[in-house]
Structure formats: structure tokens, C-alpha cells
C-alpha positions as CSV (number, residue, x, y, z in Angstrom):
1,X,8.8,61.5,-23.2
2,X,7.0,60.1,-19.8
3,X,7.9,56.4,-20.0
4,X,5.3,55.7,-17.7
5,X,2.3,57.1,-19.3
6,X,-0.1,55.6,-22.0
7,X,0.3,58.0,-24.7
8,X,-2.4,57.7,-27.5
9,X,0.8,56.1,-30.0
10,X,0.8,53.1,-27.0
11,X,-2.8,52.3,-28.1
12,X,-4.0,49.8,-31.0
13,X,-6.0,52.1,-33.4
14,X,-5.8,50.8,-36.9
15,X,-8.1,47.4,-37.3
16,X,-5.7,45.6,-39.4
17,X,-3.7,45.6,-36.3
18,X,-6.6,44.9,-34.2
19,X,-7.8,42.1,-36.4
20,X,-4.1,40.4,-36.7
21,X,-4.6,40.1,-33.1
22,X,-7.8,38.2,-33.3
23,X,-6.5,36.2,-35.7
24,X,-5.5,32.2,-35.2
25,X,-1.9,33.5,-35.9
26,X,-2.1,35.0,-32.8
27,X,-1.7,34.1,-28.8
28,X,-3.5,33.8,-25.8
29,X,-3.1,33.7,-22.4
30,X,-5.9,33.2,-19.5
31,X,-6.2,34.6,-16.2
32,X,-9.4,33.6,-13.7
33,X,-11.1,37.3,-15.1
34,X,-9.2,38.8,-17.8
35,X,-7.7,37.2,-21.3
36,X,-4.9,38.2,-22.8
37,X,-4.2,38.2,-26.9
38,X,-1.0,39.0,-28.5
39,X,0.7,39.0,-31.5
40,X,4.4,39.9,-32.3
41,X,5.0,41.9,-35.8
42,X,6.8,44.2,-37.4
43,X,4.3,46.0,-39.2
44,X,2.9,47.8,-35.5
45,X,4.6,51.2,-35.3
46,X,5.4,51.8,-31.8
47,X,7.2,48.6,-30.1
48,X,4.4,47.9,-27.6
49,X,0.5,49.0,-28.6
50,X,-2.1,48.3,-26.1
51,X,-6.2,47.6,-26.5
52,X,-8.8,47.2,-23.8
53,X,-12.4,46.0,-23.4
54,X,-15.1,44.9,-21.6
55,X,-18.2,43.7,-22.8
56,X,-21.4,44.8,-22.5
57,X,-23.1,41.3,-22.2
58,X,-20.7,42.0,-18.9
59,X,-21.9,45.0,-17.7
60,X,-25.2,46.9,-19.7
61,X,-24.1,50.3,-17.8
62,X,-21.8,52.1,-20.1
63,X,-20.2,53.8,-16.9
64,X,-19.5,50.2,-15.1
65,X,-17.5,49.4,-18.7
66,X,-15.7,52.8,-18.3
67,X,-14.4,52.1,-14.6
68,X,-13.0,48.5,-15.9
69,X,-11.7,49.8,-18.4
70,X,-10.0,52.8,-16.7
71,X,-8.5,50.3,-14.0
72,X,-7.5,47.7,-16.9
73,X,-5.5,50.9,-18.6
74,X,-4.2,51.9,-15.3
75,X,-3.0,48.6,-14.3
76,X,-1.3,48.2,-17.2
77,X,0.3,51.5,-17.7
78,X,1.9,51.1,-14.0
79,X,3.6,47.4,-15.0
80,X,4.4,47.8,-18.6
81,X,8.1,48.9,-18.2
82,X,9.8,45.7,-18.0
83,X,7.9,44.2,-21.2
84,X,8.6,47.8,-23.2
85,X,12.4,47.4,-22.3
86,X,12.7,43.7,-23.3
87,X,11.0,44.8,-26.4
88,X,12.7,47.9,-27.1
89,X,16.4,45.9,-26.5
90,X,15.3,42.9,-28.9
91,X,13.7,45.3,-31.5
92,X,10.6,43.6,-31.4
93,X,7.3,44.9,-32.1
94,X,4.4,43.7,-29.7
95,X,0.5,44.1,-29.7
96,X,-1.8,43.1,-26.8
97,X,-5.2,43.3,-26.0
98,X,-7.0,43.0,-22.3
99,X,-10.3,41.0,-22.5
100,X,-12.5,41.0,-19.2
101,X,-14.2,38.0,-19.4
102,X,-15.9,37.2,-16.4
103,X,-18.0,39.9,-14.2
104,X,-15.9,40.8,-10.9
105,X,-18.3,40.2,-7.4
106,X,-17.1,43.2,-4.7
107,X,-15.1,44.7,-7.3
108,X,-11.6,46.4,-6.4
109,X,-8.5,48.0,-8.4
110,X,-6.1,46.1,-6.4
111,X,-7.9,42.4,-7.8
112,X,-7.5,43.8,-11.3
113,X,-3.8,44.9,-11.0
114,X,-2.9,41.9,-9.3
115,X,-4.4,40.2,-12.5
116,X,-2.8,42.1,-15.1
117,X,0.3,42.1,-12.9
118,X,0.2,37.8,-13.2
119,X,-0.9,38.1,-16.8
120,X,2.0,40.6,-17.9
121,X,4.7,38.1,-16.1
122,X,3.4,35.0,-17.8
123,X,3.5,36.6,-21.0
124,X,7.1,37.9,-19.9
125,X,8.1,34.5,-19.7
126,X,6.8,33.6,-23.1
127,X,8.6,36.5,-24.8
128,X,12.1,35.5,-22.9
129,X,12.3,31.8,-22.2
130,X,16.0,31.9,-21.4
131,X,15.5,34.3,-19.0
132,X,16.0,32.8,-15.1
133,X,13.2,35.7,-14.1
């Protein structure tokens, strides 16, 4: 298997999960453009599942929501490796969900990797506090 792919098992698909992770049970974490919600449970059947979405308040045009999306899902796949592993060597089961929240002036791939790239080590953090990362 390509570990650095997003395979259709790496994506939230069933709404109970999707729900549990807009529950109050679950956790955020805010960047200046994109939101980040997570929950950590063993009922999720691969160890890390991923959701994106941007909303249309955002941007009306369904093909300015595809592109964000597409650069959210890109980001992501290139700098989920460290987060899998952690998971996969704590057996720990982890769902997350992108949010873009605010519309992006001059828009660029590199501003939203650099986000998610932020996001993904904060949450790191959160998921290891021992850790001296």
C-alpha cells in the first residue's frame, strides 16, 4: 500500500463518525483560515480518517470549493505521515476534519499547506505531550 496517498478507507464516510466529530466530545484547534476538529475513538476503522470542506457561504462557485478542497486534501495527504505513525505505534484511532473558515485574498497552495502544516503540528503536540518535538 502507497503510504502516502489518500486512499478512499483514509476518508470519513459514515455520519455517525462525522457527527462524533461535531460533537461537544470532540476538539478543536484554530488556525488564521482553516479549523481543525478531532475526535480520538476506537469505533473508526482505519487509524487516521480524514474530512474536508469549504462552504459555500465562502465561495458560491462550486469549482472555487473544488480547488480548496483539492489543495486542503493535497496538503494533507503530503504531511500526514508523522501523525499516521504516532497513531499506528500507540494503536489509537483518530478522526479529523479541515474547515475553511475564512475566504483566502490572492489565493496560493503554498498559504494553505503552510496552514495545514501549523495545524497538523499543534495537534501533534496535543496527541504526544511528552514528546520534546
Amino acid at each position: 500500500m502507497k503510504r502516502n496517498s489518500l486512499r478512499s478507507f483514509e476518508r470519513i464516510k459514515h455520519l455517525k463518525i462525522i457527527e462524533k466529530v461535531f460533537s461537544k466530545d470532540a476538539f478543536s484547534i484554530y488556525g488564521s483560515f482553516v479549523n481543525v476538529r478531532y475526535i480520538l475513538d476506537t469505533e473508526i476503522p482505519f487509524p487516521l480518517q480524514a474530512g474536508f470542506s469549504v462552504s459555500k457561504k465562502l465561495y458560491k462557485r462550486a469549482h472555487d470549493r473544488n480547488q480548496y478542497k483539492r489543495w486542503l486534501r493535497e496538503a494533507y495527504r503530503i504531511q500526514k505521515m508523522p501523525i499516521l505513525d504516532h497513531l499506528e505505534s500507540q494503536s489509537q484511532r483518530l478522526a479529523i476534519f479541515f474547515i475553511l473558515t475564512k475566504r483566502i485574498e490572492n489565493p496560493k497552495f503554498a498559504l494553505i499547506e503552510s496552514e495545514i502544516q501549523m495545524l497538523l503540528t499543534r495537534l501533534m503536540k496535543k496527541l504526544n505531550p511528552h514528546s520534546t518535538q
